[in-house]
C-alpha positions as CSV (number, residue, x, y, z in Angstrom):
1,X,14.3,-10.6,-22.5
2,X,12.8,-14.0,-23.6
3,X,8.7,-14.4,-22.9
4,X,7.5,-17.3,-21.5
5,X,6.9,-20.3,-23.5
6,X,3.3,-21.5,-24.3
7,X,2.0,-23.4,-21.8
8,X,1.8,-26.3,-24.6
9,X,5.6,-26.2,-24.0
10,X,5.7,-26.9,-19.6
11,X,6.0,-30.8,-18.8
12,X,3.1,-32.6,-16.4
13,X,3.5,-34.1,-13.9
14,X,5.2,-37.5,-14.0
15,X,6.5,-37.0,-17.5
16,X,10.3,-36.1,-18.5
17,X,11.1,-32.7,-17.8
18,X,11.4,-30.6,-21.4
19,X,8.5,-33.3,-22.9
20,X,5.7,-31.6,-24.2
21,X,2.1,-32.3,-23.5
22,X,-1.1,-32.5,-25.9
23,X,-2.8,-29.1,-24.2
24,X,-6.7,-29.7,-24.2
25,X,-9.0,-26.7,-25.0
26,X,-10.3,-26.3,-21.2
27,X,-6.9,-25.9,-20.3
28,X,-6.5,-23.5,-22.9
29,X,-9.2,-21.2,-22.5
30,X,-8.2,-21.6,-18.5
31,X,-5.0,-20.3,-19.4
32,X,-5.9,-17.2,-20.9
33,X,-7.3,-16.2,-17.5
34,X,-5.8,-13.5,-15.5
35,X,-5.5,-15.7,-12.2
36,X,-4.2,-18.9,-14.5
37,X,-1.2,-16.9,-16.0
38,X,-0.3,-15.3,-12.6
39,X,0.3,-18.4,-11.6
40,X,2.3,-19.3,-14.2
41,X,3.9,-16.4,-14.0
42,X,4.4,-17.3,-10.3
43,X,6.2,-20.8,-11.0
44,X,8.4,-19.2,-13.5
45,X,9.9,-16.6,-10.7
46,X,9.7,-19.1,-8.2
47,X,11.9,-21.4,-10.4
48,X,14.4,-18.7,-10.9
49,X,13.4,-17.4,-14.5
50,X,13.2,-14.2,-13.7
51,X,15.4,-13.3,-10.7
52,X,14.5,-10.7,-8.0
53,X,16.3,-7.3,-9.4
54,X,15.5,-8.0,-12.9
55,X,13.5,-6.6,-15.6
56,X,10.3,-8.2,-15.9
57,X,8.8,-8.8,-19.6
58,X,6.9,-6.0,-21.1
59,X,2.9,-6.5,-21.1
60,X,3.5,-6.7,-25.2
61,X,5.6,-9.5,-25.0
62,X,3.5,-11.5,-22.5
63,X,0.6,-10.5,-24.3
64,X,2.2,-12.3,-27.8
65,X,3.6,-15.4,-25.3
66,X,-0.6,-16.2,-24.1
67,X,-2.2,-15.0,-26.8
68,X,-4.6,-12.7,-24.9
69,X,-5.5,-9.2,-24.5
70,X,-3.9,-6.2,-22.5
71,X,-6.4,-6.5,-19.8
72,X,-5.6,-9.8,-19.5
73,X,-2.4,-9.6,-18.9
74,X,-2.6,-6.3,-16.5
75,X,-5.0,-8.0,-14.6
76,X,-2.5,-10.9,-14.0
77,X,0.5,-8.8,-12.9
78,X,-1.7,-6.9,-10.7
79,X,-2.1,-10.0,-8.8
80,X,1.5,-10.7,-8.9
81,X,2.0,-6.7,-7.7
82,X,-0.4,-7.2,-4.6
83,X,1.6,-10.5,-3.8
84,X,4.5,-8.2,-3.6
85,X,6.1,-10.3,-6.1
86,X,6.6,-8.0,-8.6
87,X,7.0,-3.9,-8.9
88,X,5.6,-1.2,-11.3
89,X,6.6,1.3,-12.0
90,X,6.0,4.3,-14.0
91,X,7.7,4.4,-17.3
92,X,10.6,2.5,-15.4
93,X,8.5,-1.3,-16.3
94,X,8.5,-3.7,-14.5
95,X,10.9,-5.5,-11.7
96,X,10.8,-8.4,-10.0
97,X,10.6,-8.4,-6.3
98,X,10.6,-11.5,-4.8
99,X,10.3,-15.6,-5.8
100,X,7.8,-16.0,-3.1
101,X,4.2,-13.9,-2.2
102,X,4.8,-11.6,-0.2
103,X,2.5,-10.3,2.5
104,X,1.3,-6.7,2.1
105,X,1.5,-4.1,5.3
106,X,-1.5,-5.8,7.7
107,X,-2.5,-3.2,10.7
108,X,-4.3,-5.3,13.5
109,X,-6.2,-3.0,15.4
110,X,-7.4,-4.4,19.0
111,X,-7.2,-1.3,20.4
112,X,-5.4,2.1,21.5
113,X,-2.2,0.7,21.6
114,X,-2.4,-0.6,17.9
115,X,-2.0,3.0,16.7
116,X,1.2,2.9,18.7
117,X,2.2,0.1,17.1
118,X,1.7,1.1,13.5
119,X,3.7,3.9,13.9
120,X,7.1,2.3,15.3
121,X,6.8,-0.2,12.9
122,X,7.3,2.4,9.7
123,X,9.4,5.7,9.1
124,X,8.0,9.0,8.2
125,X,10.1,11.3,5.8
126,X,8.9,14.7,6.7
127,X,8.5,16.5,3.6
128,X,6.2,19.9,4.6
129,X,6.4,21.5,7.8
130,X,4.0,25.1,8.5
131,X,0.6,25.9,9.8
132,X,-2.5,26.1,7.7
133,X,-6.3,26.8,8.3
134,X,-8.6,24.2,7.8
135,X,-11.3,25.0,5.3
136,X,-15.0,23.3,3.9
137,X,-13.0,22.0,0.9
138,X,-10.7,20.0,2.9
139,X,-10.4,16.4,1.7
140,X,-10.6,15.2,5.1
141,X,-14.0,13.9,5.8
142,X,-14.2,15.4,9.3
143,X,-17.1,18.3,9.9
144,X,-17.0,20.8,12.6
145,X,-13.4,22.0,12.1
146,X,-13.4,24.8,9.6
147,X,-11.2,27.9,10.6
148,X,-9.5,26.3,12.7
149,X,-5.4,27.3,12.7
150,X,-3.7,23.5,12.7
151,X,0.3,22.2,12.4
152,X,0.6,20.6,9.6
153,X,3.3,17.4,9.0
154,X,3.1,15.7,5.6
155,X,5.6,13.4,4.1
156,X,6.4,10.0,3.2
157,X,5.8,6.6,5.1
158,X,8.1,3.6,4.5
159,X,8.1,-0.2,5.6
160,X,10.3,-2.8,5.4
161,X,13.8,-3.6,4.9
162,X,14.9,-2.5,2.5
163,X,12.6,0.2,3.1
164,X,9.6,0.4,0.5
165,X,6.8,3.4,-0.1
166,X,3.6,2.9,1.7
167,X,1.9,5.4,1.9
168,X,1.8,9.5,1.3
169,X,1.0,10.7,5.1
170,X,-0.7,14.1,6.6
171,X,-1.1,15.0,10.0
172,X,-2.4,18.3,11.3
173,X,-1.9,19.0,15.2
174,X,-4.2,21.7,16.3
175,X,-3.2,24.9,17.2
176,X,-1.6,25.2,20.9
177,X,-0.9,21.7,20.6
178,X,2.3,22.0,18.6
179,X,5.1,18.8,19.1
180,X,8.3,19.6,20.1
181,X,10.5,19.8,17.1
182,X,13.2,17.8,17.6
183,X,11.5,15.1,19.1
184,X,9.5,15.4,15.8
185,X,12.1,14.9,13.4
186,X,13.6,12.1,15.2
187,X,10.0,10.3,14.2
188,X,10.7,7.1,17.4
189,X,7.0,7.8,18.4
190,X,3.9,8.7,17.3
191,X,3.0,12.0,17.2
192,X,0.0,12.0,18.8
193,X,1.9,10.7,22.0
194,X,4.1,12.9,22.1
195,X,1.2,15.6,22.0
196,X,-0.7,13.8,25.0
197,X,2.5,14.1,26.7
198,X,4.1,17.5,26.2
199,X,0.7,19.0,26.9
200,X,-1.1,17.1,29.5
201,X,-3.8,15.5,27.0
202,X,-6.3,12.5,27.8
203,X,-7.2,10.7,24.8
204,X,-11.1,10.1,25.3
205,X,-11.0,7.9,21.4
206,X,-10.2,8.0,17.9
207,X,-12.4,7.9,15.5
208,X,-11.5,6.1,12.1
209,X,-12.7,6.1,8.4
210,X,-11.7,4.2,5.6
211,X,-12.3,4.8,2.3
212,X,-11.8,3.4,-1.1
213,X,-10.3,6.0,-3.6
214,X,-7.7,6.5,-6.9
215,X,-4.0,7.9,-6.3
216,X,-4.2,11.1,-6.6
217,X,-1.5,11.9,-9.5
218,X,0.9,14.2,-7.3
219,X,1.5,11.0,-5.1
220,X,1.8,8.2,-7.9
221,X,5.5,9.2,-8.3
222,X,6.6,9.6,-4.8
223,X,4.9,5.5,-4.3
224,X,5.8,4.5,-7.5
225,X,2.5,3.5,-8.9
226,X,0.6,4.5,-12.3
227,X,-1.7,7.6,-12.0
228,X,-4.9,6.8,-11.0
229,X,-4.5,3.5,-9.8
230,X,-7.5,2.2,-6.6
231,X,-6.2,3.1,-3.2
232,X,-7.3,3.5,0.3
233,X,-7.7,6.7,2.6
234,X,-7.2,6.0,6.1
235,X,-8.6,9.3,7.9
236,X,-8.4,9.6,11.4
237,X,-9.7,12.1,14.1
238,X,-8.2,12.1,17.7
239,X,-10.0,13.4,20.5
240,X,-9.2,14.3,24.0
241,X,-11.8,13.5,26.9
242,X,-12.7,17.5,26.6
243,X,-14.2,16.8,23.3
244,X,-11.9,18.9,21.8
245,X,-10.2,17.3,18.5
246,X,-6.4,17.8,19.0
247,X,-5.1,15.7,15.9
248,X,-6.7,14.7,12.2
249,X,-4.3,12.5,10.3
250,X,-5.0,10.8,7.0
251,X,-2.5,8.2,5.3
252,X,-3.4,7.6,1.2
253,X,-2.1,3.9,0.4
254,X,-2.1,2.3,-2.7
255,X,-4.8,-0.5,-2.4
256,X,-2.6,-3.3,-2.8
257,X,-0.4,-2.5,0.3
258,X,-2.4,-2.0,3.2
259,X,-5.0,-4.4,4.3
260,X,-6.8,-3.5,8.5
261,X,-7.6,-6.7,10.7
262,X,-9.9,-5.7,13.0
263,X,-11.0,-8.3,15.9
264,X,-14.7,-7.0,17.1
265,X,-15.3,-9.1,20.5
266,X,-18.5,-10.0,21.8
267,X,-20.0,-7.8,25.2
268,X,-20.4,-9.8,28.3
């Protein structure tokens, strides 16, 4: 595949197209900067270069094309990748997405109901089904739990159409508070509803945690990211107006495709 073309080579404004410009040393040293050559980048898929299902050039070639580092040029596709524009992955390269930015997965949380919400709009892919205990080591950051005898649901969480990776998902249902199956596999509501309802439960709250974190390398596969790369773990704790915790979930995004809104309202 053909790099880009110096930036010495793209017309101004108001000129002929194809007429090259005198390129000034600010605009130069601008260019090399990883938010300058995204958007270059940008135009050039916008304009149809580089159409969405194609190869995208290797970071070698775009290195050679703008003269800049590796670093450089990772940190300008990384823009492109949170922008949904582009897609990388592991020793597959890189694809393009989409000519236009594309908005990641935004969860607006007003209340309650935008749990609900958040979990009709994706599809879980139940991967692991069986009970385990829960133990001090757990990576949930939730005390008081240990020894406890749990259900636990893992699999894969999907958005979009077509449908797209979004996160690697775990939910543990405490003992005695099992889902039916079927309904369970059918994944149309969220499991914690389906709890509430099958076992007389009043959800008192939940409580939420959100914390920044790398991909843990079993899951950089399965979401089609490099090892290692930032994400988020979204941990949350349901609790029943006993007191009694009845459901711990936690959903591990990559960082780039999950972003919360939250709207905080002032008490009258």
């Amino acid at each position: 595949m053909t790099p880009p073309k110096p930036a010495a080579e793209k017309p101004s404004a108001g000129k002929v197209r194809g007429e090259p410009r005198e390129e000034s040393r600010e605009e130069s040293r601008e260019e090399s900067r990883p938010a300058a050559i995204a958007a270059r980048l940008r135009r050039d898929i916008a304009s149809g270069r580089y159409a969405p299902g194609e190869p995208f050039p290797a970071e070698k070639e775009l290195q050679e094309a703008f003269g800049v580092g590796r670093h450089t040029i990772r940190e300008a596709l990384k823009v492109l990748a949170e922008q949904g524009m582009i897609e990388r992955r592991r020793k597959a390269g890189t694809t393009v997405l989409a000519r236009e930015p594309v908005a990641r997965y935004v969860h607006s949380l007003r209340d309650i109901r935008g749990l609900l919400d958040y979990a009709t709009s994706t599809v879980l892919d139940i991967r692991h089904e069986g009970h385990v205990t829960w133990s001090d080591d757990t990576a949930l950051p939730f005390a008081g739990l240990s020894g406890v005898r749990w259900f636990r649901i893992a699999g894969l969480r999907s958005s979009g159409s077509p449908a797209r990776p979004l996160c690697w998902s775990e939910i543990l249902v405490r003992e005695g508070f099992e889902p039916d199956r079927a309904e369970l596999r059918r994944g149309d509501r969220p499991v914690y509803e389906q709890v509430m309802e099958q076992h007389g439960v009043r959800l008192d709250h939940v409580e939420q945690i959100i914390e920044a974190t790398t991909l843990p390398a079993r899951f950089s596969e399965l979401l089609d990211v490099e090892e290692g790369s930032a994400a988020l773990a979204v941990s949350r704790r349901y609790v029943a107006q006993s007191g009694e915790t009845f459901e711990v979930s936690q959903n591990i995004y990559p960082a780039e495709r999950y972003s919360v809104r939250t709207v905080l309202r002032q008490r009258i």
